[in-house]
C-alpha positions in Angstrom: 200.4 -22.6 56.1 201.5 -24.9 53.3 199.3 -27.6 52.7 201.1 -30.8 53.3 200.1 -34.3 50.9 196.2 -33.8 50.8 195.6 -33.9 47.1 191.8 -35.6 46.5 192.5 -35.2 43.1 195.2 -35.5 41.2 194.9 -34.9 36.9 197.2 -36.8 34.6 196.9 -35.8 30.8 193.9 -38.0 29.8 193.0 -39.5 33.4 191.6 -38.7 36.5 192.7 -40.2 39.9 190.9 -39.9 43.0 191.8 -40.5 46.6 189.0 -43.2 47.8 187.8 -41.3 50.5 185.5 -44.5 51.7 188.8 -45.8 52.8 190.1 -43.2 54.9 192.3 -43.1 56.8 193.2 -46.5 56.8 194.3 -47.2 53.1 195.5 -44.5 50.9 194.4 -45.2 47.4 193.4 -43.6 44.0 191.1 -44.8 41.5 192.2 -44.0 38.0 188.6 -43.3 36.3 189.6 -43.3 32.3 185.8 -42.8 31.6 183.3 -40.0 32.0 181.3 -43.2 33.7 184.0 -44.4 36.6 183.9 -40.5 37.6 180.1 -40.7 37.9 180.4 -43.7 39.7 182.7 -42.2 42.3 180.8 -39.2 43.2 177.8 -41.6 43.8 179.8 -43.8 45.8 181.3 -40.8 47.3 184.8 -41.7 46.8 185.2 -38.0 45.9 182.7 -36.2 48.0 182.7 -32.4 49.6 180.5 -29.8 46.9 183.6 -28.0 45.5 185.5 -31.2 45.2 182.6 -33.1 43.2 182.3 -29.8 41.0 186.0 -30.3 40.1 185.5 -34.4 39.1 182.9 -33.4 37.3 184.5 -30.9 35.2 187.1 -33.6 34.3 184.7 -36.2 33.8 183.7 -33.5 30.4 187.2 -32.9 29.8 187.7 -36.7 29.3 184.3 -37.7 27.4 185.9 -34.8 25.1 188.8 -36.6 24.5 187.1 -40.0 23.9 185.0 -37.8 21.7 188.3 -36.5 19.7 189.8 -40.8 20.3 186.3 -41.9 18.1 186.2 -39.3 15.2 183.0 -37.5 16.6 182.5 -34.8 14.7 181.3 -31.0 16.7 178.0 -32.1 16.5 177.9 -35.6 17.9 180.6 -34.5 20.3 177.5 -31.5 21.6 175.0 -34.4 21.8 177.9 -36.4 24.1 178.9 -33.8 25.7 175.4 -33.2 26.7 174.3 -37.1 27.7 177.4 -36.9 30.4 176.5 -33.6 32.1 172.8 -34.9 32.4 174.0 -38.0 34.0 176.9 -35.9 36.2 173.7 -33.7 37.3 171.6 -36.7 38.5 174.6 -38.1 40.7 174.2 -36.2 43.7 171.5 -33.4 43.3 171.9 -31.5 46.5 175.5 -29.9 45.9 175.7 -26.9 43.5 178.9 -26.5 42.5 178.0 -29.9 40.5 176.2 -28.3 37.9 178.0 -24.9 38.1 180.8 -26.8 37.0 179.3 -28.7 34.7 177.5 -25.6 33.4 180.7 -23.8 33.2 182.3 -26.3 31.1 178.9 -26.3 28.7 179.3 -22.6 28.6 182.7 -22.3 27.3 182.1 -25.6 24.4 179.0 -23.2 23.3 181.4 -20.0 22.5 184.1 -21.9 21.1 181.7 -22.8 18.0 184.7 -22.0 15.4 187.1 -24.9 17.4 187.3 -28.3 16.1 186.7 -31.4 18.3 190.8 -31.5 19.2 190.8 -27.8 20.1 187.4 -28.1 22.6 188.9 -31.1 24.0 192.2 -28.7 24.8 190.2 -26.0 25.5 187.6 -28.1 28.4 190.8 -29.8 29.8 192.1 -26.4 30.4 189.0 -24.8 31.7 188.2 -28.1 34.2 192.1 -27.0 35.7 191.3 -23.5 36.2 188.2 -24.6 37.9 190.7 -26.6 40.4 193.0 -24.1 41.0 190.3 -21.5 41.3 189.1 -23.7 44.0 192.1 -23.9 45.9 192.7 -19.7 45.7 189.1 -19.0 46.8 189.9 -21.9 49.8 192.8 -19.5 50.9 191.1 -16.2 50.8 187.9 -18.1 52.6 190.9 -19.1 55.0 192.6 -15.6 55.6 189.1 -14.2 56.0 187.9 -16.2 58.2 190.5 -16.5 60.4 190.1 -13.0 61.5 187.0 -14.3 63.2 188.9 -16.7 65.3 189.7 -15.5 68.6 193.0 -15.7 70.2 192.6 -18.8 71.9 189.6 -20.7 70.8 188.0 -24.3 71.2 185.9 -24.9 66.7 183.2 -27.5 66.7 183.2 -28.7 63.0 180.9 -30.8 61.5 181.9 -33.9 58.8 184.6 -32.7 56.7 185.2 -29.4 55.0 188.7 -29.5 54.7 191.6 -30.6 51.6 189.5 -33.5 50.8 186.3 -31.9 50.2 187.7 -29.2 48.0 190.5 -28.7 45.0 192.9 -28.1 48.3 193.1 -26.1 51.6 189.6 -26.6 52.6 187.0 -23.8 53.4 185.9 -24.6 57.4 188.9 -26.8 57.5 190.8 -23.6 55.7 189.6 -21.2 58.5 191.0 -23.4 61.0 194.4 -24.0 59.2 194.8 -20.4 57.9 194.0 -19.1 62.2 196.7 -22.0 63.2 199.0 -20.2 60.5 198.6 -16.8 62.3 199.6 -18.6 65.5 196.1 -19.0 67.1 196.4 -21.1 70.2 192.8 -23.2 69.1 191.8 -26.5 69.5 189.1 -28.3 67.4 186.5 -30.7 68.3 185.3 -32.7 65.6 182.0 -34.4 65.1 182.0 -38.0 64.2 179.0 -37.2 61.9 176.8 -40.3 61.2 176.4 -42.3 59.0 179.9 -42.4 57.2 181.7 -41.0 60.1 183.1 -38.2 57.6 184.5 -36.2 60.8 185.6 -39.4 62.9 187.9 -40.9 59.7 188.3 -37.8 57.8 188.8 -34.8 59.6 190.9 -36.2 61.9 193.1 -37.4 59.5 193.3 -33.8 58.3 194.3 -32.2 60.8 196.7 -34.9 62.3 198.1 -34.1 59.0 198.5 -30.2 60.0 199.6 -31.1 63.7 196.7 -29.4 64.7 195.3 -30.6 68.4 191.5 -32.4 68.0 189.3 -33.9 69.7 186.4 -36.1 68.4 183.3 -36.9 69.5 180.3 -38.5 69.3 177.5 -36.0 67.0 175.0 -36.3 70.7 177.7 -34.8 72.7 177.7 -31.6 71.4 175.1 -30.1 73.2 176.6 -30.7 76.4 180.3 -29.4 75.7 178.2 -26.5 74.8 176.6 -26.1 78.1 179.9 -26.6 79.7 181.4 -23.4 78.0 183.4 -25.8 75.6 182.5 -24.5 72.7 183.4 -20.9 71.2 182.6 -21.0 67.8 181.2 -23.4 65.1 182.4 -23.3 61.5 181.2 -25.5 59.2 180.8 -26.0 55.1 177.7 -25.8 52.4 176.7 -28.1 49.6 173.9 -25.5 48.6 173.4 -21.7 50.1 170.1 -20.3 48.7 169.8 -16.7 47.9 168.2 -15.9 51.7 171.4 -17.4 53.1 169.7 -20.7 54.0 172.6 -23.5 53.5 172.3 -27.7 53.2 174.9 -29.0 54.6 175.2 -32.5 55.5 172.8 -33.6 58.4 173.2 -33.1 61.9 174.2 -29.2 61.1 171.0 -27.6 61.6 170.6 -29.5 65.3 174.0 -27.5 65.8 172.6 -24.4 64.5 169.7 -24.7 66.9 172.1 -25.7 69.9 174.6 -22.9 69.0 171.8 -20.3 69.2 170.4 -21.9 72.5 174.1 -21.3 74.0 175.1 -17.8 72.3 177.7 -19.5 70.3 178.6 -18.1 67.2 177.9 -20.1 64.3 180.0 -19.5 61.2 179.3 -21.2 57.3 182.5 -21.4 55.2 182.0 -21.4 51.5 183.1 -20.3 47.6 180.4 -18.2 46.1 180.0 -20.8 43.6 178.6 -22.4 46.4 175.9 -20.0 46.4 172.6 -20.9 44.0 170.9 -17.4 43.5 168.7 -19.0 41.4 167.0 -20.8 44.5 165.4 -18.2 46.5 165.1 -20.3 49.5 166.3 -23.5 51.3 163.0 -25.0 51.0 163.4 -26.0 47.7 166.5 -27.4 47.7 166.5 -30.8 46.6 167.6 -33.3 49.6 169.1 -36.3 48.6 167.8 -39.2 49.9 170.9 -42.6 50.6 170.5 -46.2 51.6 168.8 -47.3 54.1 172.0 -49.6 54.6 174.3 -46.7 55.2 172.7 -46.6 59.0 171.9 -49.9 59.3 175.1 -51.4 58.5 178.9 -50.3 59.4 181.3 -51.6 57.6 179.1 -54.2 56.2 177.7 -55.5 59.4 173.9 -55.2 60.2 172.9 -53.3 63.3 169.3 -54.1 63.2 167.3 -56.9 62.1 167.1 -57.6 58.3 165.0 -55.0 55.8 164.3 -52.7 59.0 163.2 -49.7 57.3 165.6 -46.3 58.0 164.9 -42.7 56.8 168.9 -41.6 55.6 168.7 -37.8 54.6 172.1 -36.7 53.3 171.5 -33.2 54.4 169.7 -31.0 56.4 168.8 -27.0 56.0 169.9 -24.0 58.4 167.9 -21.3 58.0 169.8 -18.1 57.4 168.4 -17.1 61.3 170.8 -18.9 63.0 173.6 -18.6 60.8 176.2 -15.8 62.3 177.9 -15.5 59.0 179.0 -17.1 56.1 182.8 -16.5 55.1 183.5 -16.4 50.9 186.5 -15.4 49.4 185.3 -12.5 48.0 184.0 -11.1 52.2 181.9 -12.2 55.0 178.6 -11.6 55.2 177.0 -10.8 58.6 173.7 -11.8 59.6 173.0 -12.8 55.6 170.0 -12.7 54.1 169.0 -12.0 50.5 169.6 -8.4 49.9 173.4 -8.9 51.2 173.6 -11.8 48.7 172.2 -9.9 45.8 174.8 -7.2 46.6 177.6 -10.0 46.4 176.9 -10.6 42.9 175.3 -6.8 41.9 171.9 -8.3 41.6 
């Protein structure tokens, strides 16, 4: 299935435009960010948000501090020391999703063995590698999608949970993918779509996806999932990652590990859709993944309104863990792994 208009980012020579996904889906609008900073600023704000989409920003936030680098005269070394300052700060702007600093490791990576280029060839050379980051994403999406939909039955009613679709990756989507890539094989399915509290990701995101795709949706509220469960409503749940340890534990955003445990309950398969960059081998389980912690107003507000009486405190976990237990599978482009855990992992990567 071609992917119709759903471009979260969009690269144009030395700036970076990003669809505001904060006002979705009722203003469609880019933000040109010119400056390593404005990109920073966006993932925090989570204009661009979705792990493999705020991998991609940030690999184009280094391709354009290179060329501000080249703009000023920096010599190599002052460009490093740049260079360096940026990626710290891209790092720190959301801690929980990987492909962050894989990208931003990637791009390090390739400035260190270039040591013969001068500051206008790395600049060239990091614009060119942040692309092939992008449209790496968007083939790995694909495959995820062809893979996965081998999974999908027939006929089938998906739970999702917030968005893992076009706007959370380069394009295509990886839960969001399966689904499109099983509609594309001509799978009669129907998906039900979380709202997914606090910023209603699912509610004003993933159904603006997939009205897009003129795929039938229905949404509902995150409580109600249990009980279309228990009605024999649900066949499968498919969801995305922001961090998969090596023992196949994932964070994904919270509210997915309640699912997990409700799946499990009601015999439901429960499916995790993700690149391998996706995948931190260095973090052998998902107790140590770092959960990033956001306003207090993000729950006690909606749309700038206050729900509750002024200061009341509020606990607003970004994320949650599902341990590798109740996790069917998780779908990459490169296979599915059944039942993971960390010996199939290391066998992914020959480790």
């Amino acid at each position: 299935m071609e992917q119709k208009s759903l471009r979260p980012i969009i690269w144009r020579g030395k700036q970076l435009y990003l669809l505001d996904q904060t006002r979705l889906p009722f203003v469609e609008e880019y933000i040109c960010c010119d400056s390593p900073g404005k990109v920073i600023e966006c993932i925090k704000t989570m204009v661009v948000r979705g792990a493999p989409a705020i991998g991609i920003a940030a690999a184009y936030a280094l391709a354009i501090a290179a060329i501000e680098a080249v703009e000023n005269q920096f010599d190599r070394a002052k460009l490093t020391d740049y260079l360096n300052k940026v990626s710290a700060e891209l790092i720190n702007a959301r801690p929980t999703a990987v492909n962050l600093g894989w990208a931003v490791e990637k791009i390090n990576s390739i400035s260190a063995a270039n040591t013969k280029a001068d500051t206008k060839r790395l600049a060239e050379i990091i614009e060119k590698a942040a692309t092939a980051i992008m449209d790496e994403d968007v083939s790995n999406n694909r495959k995820i999608g062809e893979l996965g939909a081998e999974l999908v039955p027939m006929k089938a009613s998906i739970l999702t949970h917030c968005n893992a679709g076009s706007l959370a990756t380069g394009g295509f989507g990886t839960a969001l993918g399966v689904i499109r890539a099983a509609a594309d094989k001509g799978k009669d399915i129907h998906v039900i779509i979380d709202e997914t509290r606090p910023l209603l990701q699912g509610a004003r995101l993933t159904t603006y996806e997939m009205l897009a795709e003129s795929i039938p949706a229905t949404l509902i509220t995150d409580s109600c999932a249990g009980y279309l469960m228990s009605l024999d409503k649900i066949d499968m749940v498919i969801v995305g990652a922001d961090r998969i340890a090596l023992n196949g534990d994932t964070a994904n955003k919270i509210g997915t590990f309640s699912l997990a445990v409700l799946a499990g309950y009601h015999d439901i398969p429960f499916f995790v859709a993700a690149p391998t960059s996706t995948i931190d081998i260095h973090c052998a389980t998902g107790n140590i993944i770092a959960i990033e912690e956001r306003s207090e107003k993000e729950i006690t507000t909606i749309a700038g309104t206050p729900l509750t009486p002024d200061d009341y405190p509020a606990f607003n976990p970004a994320f949650d863990i599902t341990p590798a237990s109740l996790i069917t599978a998780i779908i990459t482009e490169k296979e599915i792994i059944h039942e993971p855990d960390a010996d199939k992992i290391k066998a992914l990567f020959n480790i």
